[in-house]
MIDRENPA-575849 format. One line per 5 residues: their letters; for each residue x, z, y of C-alpha. Coordinates in steps of 0.05 Angstrom, whole numbers. Each point is the difference from the previous one (the first is absolute). Layout:
REM MIDRENPA-575849
A	X Z Y; ...
//
This chain:
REM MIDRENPA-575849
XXXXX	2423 -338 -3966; 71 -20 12; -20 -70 30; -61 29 42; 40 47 28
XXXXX	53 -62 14; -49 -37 28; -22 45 54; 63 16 20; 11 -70 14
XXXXX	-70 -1 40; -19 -54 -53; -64 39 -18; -33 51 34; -22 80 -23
XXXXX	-73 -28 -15; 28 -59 -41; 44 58 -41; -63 47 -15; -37 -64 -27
XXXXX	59 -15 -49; -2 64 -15; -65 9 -29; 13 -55 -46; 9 20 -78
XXXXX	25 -63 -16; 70 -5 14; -2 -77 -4; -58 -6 55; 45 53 39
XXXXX	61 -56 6; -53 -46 11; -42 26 51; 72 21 37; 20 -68 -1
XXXXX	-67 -20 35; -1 51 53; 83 -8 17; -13 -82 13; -60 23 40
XXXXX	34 43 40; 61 -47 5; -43 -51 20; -37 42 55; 60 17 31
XXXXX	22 -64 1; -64 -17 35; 21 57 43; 74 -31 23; -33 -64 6
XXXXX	-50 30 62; 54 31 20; 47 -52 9; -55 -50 33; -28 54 56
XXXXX	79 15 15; 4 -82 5; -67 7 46; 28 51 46; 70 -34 5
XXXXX	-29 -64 24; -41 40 42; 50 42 26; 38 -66 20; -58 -34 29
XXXXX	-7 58 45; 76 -8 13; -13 -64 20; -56 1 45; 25 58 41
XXXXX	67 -51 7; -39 -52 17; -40 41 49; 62 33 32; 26 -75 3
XXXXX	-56 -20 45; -9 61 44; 75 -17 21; -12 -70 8; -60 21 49
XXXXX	50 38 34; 69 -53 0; -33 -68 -7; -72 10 46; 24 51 56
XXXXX	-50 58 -36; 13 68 13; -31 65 -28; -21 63 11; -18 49 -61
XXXXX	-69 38 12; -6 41 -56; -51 60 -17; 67 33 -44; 6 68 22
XXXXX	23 44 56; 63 28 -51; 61 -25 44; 42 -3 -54; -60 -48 -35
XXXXX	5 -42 63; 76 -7 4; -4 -19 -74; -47 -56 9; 34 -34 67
XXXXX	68 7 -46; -32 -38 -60; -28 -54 48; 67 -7 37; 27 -13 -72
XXXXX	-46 -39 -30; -17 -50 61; 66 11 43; 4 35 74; -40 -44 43
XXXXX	-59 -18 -47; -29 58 27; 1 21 76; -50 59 2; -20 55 -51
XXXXX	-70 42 14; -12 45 -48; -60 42 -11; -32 52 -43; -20 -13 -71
XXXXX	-61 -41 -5; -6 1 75; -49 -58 34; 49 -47 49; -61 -8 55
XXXXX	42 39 50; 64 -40 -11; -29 -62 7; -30 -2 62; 72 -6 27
XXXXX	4 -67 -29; -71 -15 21; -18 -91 14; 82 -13 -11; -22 -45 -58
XXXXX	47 39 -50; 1 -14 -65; -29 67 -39; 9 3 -71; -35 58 -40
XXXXX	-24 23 -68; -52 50 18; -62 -30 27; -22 50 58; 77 -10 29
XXXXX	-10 -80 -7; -67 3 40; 26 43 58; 57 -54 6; -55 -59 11
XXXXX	-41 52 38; 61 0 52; 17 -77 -2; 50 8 -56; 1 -71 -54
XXXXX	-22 52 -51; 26 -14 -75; -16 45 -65; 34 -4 -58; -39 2 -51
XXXXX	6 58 -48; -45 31 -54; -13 68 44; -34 -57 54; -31 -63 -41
XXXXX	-61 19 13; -1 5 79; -43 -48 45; 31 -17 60; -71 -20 26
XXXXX	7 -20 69; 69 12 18; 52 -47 -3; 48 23 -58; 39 -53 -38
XXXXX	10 28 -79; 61 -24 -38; 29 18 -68; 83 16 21; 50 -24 54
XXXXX	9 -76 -23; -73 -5 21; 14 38 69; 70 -39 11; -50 -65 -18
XXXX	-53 24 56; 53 23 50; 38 -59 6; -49 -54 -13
//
């Protein structure tokens, strides 16, 4: 009894493995049967740590992938911007929360520098940019977008349309308006400049 209770208090065995030893007579096939269950359960934890330790892996190269994309993408939008002449101007459908808005222009001034960007439009959560494009309306801007109705009204106004491509919008069909798809900014820096 002594070593079963041990043994769970060392999470080597569990309170099922216990009441099986338990019901054994046989003192011998007790020890025995504990001894079978504690390298069983040693052995699934070990399993355990070893998951463990290769999702953590998974998510840390992941994590630094991501790291490095959004540096590489950061990279290129200023290179747009110093190398190419580009300037740009945020549309975004973020919210009509001032303090939201002053939040985002701050972390683009940050991330990109103060002259990446020369014009901020913000609008209401989930809000369709049809209005605010027609100001921009056969200038030949370049319009880059991740939701597909906001891409279309930027061909529909003689935007160069570009979607990137994200799960929420694989399965749109341009049809018959012109709407270059690309996967992240290396391909949009590629188009751009080429």
């Amino acid at each position: 009894e002594a070593n079963i209770q041990q043994s769970i208090a060392q999470g080597e065995i569990d309170l099922e493995d216990a009441m099986a030893i338990r019901r054994l007579k046989d003192v011998d096939q007790a020890e025995q049967l504990l001894i079978v269950r504690r390298k069983k359960r040693i052995k699934q934890k070990q399993e355990i740590a070893a998951q463990n330790s290769q999702m953590q892996a998974q998510v840390n190269q992941q994590t630094a992938q991501a790291s490095a994309q959004a540096e590489a993408q950061t990279e290129q939008v200023k290179s747009l911007h110093s190398e190419h002449g580009y300037i740009f101007h945020c549309i975004t459908s973020l919210s009509n929360d001032v303090y939201s808005q002053h939040l985002r222009t701050k972390n683009l001034i940050e991330m990109f520098g103060p002259s990446v960007f020369e014009k901020y439009i913000y609008l209401d959560t989930g809000a369709d940019k049809d209005a605010v494009l027609k100001q921009y309306k056969d200038t030949g801007c370049w319009w880059v977008e991740d939701k597909p109705a906001n891409a279309v009204a930027g061909a529909l106004v003689g935007l160069n349309s570009i979607l990137i491509e994200h799960p929420h919008n694989q399965d749109f069909n341009s049809m018959n308006v012109n709407i270059t798809r690309v996967k992240n900014w290396q391909e949009i820096y590629n188009l751009i400049v080429d």
